[in-house]
C-alpha positions in Angstrom: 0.9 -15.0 -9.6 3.9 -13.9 -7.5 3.0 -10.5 -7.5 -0.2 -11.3 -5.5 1.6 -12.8 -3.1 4.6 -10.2 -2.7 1.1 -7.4 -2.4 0.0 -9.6 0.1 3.0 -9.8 2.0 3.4 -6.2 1.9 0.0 -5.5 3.4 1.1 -8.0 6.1 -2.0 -10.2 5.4 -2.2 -13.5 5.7 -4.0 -15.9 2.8 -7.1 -16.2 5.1 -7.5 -12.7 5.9 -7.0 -11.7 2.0 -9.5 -15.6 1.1 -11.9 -14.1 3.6 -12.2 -10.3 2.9 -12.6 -11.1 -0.8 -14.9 -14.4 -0.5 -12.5 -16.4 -2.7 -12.0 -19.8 -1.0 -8.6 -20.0 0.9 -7.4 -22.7 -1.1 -8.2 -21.1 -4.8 -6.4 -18.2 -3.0 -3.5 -19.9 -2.2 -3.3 -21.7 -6.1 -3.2 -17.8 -7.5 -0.2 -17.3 -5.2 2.1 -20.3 -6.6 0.3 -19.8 -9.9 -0.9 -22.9 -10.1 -4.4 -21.7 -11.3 -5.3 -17.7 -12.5 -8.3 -15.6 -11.1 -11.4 -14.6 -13.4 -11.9 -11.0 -14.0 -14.4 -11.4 -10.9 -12.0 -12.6 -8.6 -9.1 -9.8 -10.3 -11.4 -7.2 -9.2 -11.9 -8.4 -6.1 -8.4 -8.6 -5.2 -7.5 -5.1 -6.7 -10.4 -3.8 -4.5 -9.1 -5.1 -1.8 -5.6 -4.3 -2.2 -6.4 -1.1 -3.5 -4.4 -1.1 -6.2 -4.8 -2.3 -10.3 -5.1 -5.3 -12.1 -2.0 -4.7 -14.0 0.1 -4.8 -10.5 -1.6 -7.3 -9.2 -0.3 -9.7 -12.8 3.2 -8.0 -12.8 2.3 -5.3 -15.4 4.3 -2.0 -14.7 1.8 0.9 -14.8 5.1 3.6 -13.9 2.3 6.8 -14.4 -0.1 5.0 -11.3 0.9 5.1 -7.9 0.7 2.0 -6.2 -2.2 2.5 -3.7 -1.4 -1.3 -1.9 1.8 0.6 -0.1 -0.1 3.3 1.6 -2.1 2.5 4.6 -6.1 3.7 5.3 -5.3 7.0 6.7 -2.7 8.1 4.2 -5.5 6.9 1.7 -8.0 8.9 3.3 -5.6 11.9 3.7 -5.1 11.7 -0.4 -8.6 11.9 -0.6 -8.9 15.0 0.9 -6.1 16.6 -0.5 -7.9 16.4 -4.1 -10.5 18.4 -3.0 -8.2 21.5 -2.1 -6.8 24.5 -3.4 -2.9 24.9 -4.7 -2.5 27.2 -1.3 -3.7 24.8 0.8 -1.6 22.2 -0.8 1.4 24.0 -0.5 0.6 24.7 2.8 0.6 20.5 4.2 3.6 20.4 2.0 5.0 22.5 4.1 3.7 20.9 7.1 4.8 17.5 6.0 8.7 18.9 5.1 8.7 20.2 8.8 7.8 17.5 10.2 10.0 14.9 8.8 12.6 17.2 9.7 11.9 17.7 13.1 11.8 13.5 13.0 15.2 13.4 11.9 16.6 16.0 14.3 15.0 13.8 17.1 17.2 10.4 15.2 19.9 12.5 15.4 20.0 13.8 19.0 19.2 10.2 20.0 22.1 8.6 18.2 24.0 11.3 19.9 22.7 10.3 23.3 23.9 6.6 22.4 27.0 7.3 21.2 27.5 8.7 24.2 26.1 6.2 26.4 
């Protein structure tokens, strides 16, 4: 059950937060992780839930057409969820937004690299 544990990881959880959150005991937790034992559909669920992301990545199944909700954080969740509610227009418009900002993020990098260069 590696990919559990790599999810985990990547959510920087530790086995008791993830054992606690989803009421599996810590130590039936921990036996998914170095695969000594496999959770029940229950406990799949629950971890999917939690990690919000599918069943398939949580057993190492390659779902290439999902996105893999476990790498976003809540607000960038929340933010999707709004976004499927608007128009094209609108879309285009935070696309927008979004393309200026990271550019203005990597003008700022750049002007501080500058600066240390320099320094």
């Amino acid at each position: 059950m590696n990919n559990i544990k790599k999810i985990r990881l990547s959510a920087n959880k530790t086995q008791v937060e993830v054992a606690k959150a989803t009421n599996i005991p810590q130590n039936t937790y921990s036996n998914y992780e170095t695969g000594k034992t496999f959770p029940d559909a229950e406990n799949l669920k629950k971890l999917a839930q939690y990690f919000h992301t599918t069943i398939d990545n949580l057993v190492g199944y390659e779902t290439p057409y999902l996105i893999d909700k476990s790498q976003f954080t809540q607000t960038q969740l929340n933010i999707i969820e709004q976004i499927k509610t608007l128009q094209e227009e609108a879309c285009q418009r935070i696309e927008a937004y979004i393309i200026g900002l990271k550019t203005a993020e990597e003008e700022k990098q750049k002007i501080i690299n500058l600066y240390n260069k320099r320094s």
